[in-house]
PDB file as gemmi writes it, atoms N, CA and C in Angstrom:
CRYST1    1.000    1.000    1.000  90.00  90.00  90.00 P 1                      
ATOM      1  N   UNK A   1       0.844  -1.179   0.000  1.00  0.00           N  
ATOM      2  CA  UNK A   1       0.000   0.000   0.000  1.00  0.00           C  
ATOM      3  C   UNK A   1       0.890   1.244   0.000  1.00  0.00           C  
ATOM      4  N   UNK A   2       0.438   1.899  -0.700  1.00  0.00           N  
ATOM      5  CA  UNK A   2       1.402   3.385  -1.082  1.00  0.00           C  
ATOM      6  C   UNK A   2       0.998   4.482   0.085  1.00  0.00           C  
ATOM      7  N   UNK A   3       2.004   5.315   0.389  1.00  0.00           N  
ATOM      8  CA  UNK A   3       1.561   6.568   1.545  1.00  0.00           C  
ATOM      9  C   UNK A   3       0.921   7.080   0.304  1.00  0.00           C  
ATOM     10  N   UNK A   4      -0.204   7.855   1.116  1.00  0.00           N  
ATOM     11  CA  UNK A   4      -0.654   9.512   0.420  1.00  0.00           C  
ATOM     12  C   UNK A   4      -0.119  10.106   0.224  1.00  0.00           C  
ATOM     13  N   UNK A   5      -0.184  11.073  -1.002  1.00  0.00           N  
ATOM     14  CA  UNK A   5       0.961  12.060  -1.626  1.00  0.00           C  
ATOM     15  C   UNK A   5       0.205  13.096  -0.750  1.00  0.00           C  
ATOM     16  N   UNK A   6       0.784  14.457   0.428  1.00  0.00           N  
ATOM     17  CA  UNK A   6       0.513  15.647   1.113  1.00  0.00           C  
ATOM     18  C   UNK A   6       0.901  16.349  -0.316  1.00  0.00           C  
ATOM     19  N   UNK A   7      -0.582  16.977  -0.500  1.00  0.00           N  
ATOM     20  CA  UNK A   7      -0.143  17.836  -1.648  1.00  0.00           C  
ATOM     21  C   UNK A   7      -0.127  19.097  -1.727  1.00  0.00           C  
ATOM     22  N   UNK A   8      -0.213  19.741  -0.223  1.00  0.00           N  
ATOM     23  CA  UNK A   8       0.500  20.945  -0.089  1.00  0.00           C  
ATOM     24  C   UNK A   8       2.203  20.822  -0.320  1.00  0.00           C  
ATOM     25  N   UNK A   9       2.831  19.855   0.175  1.00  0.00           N  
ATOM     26  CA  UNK A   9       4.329  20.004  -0.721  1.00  0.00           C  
ATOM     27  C   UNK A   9       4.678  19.924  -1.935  1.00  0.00           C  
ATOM     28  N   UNK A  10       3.987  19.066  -3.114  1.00  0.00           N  
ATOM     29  CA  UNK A  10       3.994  19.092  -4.370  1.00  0.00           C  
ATOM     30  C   UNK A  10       4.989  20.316  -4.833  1.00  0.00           C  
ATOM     31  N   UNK A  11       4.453  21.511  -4.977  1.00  0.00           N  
ATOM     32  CA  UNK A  11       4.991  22.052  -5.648  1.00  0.00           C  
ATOM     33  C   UNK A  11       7.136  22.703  -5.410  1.00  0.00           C  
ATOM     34  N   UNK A  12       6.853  22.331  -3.643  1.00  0.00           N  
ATOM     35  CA  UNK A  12       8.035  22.425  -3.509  1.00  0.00           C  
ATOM     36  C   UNK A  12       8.770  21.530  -3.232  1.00  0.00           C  
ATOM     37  N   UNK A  13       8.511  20.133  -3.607  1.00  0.00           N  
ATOM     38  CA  UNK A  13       9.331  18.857  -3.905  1.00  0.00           C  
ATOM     39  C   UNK A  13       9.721  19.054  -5.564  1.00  0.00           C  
ATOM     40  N   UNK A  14       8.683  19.534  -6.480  1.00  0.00           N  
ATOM     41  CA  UNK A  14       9.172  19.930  -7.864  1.00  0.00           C  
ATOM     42  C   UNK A  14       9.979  20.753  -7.658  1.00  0.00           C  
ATOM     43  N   UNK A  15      10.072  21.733  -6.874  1.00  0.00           N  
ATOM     44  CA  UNK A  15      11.015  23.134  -7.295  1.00  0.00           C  
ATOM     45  C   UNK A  15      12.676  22.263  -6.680  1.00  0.00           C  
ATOM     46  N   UNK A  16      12.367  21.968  -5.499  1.00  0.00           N  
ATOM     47  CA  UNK A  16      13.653  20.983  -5.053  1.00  0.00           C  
ATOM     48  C   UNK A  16      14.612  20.096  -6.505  1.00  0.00           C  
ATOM     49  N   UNK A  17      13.479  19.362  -6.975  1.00  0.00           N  
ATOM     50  CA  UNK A  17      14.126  18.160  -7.999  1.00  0.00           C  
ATOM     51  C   UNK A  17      14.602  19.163  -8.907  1.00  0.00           C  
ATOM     52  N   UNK A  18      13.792  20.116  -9.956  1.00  0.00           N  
ATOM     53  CA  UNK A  18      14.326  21.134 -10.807  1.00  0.00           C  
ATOM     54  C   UNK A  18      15.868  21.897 -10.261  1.00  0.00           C  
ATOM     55  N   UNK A  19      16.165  22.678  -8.934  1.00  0.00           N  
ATOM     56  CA  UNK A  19      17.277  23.641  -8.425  1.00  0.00           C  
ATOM     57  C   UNK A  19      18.094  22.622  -7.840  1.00  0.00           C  
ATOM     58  N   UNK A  20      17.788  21.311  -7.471  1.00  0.00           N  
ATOM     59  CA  UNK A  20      19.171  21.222  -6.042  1.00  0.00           C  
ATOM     60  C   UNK A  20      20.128  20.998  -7.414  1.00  0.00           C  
ATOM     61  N   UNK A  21      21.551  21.795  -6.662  1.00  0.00           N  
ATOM     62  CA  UNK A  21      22.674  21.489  -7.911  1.00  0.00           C  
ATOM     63  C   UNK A  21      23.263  19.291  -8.153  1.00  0.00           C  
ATOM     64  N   UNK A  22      23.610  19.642  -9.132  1.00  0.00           N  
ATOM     65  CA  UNK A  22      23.688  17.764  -9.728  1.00  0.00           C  
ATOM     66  C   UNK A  22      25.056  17.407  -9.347  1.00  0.00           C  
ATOM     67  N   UNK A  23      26.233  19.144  -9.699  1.00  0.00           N  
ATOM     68  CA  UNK A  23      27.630  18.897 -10.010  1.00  0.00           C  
ATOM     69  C   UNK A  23      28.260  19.186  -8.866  1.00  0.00           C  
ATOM     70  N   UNK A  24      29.759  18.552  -8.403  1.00  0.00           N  
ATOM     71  CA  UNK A  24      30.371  19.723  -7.757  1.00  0.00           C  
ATOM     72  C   UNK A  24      31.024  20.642  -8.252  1.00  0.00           C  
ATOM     73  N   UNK A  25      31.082  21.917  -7.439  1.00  0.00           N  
ATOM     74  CA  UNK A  25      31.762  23.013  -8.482  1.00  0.00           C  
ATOM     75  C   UNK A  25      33.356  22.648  -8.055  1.00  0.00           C  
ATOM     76  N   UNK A  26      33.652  21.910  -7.427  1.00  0.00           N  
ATOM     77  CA  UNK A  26      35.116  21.742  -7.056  1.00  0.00           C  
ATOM     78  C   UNK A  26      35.836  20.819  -8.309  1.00  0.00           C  
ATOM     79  N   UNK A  27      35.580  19.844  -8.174  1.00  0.00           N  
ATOM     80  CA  UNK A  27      35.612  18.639  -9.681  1.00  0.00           C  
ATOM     81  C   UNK A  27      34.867  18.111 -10.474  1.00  0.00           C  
ATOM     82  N   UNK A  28      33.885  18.936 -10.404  1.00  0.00           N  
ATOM     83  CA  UNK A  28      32.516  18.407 -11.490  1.00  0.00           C  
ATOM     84  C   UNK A  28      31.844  17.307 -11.245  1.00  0.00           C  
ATOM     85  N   UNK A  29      32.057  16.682 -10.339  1.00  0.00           N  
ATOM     86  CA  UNK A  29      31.914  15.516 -10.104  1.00  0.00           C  
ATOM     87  C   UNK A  29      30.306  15.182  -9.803  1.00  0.00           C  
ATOM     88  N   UNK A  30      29.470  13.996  -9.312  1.00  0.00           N  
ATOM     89  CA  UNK A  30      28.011  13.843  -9.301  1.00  0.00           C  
ATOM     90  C   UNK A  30      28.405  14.566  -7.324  1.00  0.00           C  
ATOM     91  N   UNK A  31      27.632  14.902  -6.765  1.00  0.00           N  
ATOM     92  CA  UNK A  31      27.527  15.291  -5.676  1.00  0.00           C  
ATOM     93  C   UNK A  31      26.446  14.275  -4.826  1.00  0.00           C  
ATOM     94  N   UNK A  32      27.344  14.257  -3.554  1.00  0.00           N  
ATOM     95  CA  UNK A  32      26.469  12.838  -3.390  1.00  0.00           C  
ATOM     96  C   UNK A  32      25.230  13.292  -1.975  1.00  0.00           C  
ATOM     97  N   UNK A  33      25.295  14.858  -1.760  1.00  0.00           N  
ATOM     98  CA  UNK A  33      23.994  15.126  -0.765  1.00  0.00           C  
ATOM     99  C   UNK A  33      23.793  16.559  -0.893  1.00  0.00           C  
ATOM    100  N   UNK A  34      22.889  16.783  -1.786  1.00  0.00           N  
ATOM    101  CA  UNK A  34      22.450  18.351  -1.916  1.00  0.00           C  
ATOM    102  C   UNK A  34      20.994  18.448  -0.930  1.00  0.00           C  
ATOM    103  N   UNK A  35      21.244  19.129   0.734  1.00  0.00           N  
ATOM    104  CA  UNK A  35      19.982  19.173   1.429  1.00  0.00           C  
ATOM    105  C   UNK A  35      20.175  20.682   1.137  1.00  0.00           C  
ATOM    106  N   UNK A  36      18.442  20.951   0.826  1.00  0.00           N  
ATOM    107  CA  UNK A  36      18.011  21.999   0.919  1.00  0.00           C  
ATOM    108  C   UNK A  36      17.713  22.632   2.476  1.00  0.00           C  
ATOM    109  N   UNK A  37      17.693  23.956   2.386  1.00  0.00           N  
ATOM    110  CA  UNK A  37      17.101  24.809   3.760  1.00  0.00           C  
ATOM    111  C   UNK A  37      16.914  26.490   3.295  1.00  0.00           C  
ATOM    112  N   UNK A  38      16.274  26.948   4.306  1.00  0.00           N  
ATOM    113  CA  UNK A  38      16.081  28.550   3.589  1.00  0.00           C  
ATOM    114  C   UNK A  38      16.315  29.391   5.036  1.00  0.00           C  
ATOM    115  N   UNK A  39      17.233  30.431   4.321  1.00  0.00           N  
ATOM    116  CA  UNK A  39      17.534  31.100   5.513  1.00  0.00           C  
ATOM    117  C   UNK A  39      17.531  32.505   4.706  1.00  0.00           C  
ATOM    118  N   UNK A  40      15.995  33.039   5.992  1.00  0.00           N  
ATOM    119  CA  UNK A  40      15.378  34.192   6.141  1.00  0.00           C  
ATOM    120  C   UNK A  40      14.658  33.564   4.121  1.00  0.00           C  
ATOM    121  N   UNK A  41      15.080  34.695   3.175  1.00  0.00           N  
ATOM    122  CA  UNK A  41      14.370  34.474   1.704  1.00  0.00           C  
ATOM    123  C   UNK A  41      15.170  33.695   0.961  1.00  0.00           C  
ATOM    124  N   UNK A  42      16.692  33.346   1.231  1.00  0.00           N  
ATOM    125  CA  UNK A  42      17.481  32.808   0.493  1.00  0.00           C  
ATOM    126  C   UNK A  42      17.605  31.286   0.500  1.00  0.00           C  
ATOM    127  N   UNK A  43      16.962  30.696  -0.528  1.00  0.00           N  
ATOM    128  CA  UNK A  43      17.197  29.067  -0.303  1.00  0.00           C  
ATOM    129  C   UNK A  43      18.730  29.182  -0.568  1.00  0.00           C  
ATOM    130  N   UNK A  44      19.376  27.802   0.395  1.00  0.00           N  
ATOM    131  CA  UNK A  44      20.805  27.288   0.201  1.00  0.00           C  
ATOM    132  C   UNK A  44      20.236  25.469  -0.090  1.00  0.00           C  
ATOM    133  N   UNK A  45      21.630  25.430  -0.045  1.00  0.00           N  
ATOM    134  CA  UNK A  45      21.864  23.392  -0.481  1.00  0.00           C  
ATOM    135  C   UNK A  45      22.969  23.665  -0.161  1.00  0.00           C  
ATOM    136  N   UNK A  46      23.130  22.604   1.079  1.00  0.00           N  
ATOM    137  CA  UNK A  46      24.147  22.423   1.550  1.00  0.00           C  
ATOM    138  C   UNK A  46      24.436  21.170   1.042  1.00  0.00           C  
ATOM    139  N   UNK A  47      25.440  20.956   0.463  1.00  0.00           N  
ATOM    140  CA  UNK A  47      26.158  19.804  -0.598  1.00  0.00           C  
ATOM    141  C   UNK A  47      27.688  19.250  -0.265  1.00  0.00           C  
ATOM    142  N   UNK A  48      27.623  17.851  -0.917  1.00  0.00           N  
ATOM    143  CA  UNK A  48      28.658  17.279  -0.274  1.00  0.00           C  
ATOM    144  C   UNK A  48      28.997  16.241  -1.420  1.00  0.00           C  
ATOM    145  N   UNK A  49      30.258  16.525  -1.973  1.00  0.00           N  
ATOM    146  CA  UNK A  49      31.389  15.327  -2.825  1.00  0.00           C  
ATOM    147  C   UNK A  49      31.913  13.986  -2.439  1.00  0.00           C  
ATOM    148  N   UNK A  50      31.331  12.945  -2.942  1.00  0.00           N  
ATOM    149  CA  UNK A  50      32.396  12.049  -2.796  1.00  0.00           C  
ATOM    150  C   UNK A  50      33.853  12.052  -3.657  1.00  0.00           C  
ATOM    151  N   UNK A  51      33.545  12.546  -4.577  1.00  0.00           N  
ATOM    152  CA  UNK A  51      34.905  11.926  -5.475  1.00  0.00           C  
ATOM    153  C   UNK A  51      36.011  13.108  -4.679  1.00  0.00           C  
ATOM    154  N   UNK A  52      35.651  14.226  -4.161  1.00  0.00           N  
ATOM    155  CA  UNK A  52      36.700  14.798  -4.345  1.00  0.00           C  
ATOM    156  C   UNK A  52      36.838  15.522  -2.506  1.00  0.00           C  
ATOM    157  N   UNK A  53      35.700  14.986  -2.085  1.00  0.00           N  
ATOM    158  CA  UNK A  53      35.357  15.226  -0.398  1.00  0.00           C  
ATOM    159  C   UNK A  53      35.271  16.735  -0.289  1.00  0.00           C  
ATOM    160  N   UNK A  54      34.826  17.252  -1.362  1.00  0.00           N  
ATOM    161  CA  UNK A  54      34.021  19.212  -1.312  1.00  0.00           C  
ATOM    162  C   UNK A  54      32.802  18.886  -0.332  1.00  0.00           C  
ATOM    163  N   UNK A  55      32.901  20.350   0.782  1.00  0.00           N  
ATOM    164  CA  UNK A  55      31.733  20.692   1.054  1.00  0.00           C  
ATOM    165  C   UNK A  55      31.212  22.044   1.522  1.00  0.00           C  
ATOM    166  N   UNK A  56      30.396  22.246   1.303  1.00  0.00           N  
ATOM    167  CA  UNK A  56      29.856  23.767   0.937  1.00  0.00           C  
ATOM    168  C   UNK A  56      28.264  23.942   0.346  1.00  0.00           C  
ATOM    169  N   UNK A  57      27.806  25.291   0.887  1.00  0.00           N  
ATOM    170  CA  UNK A  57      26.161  25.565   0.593  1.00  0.00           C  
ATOM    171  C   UNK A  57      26.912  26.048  -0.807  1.00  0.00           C  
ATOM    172  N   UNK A  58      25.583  26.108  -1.790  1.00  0.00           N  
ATOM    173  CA  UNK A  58      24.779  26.786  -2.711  1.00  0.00           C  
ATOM    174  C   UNK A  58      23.960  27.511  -2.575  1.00  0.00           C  
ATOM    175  N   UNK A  59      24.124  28.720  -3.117  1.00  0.00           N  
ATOM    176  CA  UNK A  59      22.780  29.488  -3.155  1.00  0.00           C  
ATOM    177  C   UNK A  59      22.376  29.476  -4.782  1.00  0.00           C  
ATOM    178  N   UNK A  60      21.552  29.386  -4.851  1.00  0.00           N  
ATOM    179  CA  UNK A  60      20.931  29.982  -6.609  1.00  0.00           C  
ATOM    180  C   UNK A  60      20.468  30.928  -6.443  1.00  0.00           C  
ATOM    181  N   UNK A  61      21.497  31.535  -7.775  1.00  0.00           N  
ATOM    182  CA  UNK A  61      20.938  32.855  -8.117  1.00  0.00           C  
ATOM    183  C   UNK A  61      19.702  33.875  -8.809  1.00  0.00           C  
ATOM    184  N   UNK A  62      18.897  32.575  -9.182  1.00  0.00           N  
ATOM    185  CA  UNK A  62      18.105  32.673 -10.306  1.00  0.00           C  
ATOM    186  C   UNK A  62      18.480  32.678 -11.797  1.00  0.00           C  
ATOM    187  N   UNK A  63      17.330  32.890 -12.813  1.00  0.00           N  
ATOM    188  CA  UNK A  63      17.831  32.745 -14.634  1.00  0.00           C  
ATOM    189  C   UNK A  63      19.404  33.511 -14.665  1.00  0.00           C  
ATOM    190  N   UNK A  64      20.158  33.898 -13.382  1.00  0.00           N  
ATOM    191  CA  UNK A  64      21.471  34.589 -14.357  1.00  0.00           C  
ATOM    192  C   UNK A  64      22.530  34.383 -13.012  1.00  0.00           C  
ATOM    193  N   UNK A  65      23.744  33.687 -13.919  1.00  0.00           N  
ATOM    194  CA  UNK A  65      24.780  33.197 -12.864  1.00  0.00           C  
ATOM    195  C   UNK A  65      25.449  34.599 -12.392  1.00  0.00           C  
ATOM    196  N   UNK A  66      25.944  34.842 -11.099  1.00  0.00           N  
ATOM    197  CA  UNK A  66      27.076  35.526 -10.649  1.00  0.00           C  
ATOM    198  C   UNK A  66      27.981  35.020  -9.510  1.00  0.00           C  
ATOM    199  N   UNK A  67      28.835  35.291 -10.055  1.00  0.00           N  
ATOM    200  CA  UNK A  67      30.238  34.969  -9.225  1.00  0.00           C  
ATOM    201  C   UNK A  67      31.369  35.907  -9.160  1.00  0.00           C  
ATOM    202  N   UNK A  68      32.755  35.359  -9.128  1.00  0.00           N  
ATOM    203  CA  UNK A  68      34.269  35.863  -9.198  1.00  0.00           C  
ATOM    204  C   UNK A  68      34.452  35.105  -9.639  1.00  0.00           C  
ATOM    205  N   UNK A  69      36.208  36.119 -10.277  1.00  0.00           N  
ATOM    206  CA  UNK A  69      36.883  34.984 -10.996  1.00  0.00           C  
ATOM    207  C   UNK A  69      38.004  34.774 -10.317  1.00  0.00           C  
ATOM    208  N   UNK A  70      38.602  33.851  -9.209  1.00  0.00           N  
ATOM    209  CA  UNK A  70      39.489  32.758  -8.655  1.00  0.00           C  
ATOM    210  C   UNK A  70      40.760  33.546  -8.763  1.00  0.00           C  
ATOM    211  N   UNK A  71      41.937  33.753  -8.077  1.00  0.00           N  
ATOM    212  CA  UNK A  71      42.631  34.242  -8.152  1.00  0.00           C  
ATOM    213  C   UNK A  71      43.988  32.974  -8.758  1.00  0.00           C  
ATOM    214  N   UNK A  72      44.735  33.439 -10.044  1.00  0.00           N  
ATOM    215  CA  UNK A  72      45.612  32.833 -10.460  1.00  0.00           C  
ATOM    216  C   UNK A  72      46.891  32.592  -9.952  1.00  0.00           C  
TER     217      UNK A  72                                                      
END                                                                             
């Protein structure tokens, strides 16, 4: 027997599957625990590497990336 789908979360189990990040930004690698949380308006994902043992939140920025560029 299947649980009931609570379908007041629906839409933010979709928004979850669509944003949590896939890669790490350290070695590109598959990331093996992107948990979401929101602090104050800003969702994060706090994420974690196996291949390369990165760990660190995400924030999304929305439709347009910003960052720095890394010092050489």
């Amino acid at each position: 027997m299947s649980t009931p789908v609570d379908r007041r979360f629906v839409a933010d189990a979709a928004a979850h599957r669509r944003d949590a990040p896939r890669f790490c930004p350290h070695c590109a690698g598959d990331l093996a625990i992107a948990t979401e949380f929101w602090e104050a308006e800003e969702r994060r994902f706090y994420c974690s590497c196996n291949g390369c043992g990165w760990t660190g939140e995400i924030t999304p920025t929305g439709a347009m990336a910003t960052g720095h560029e890394p010092e050489h």
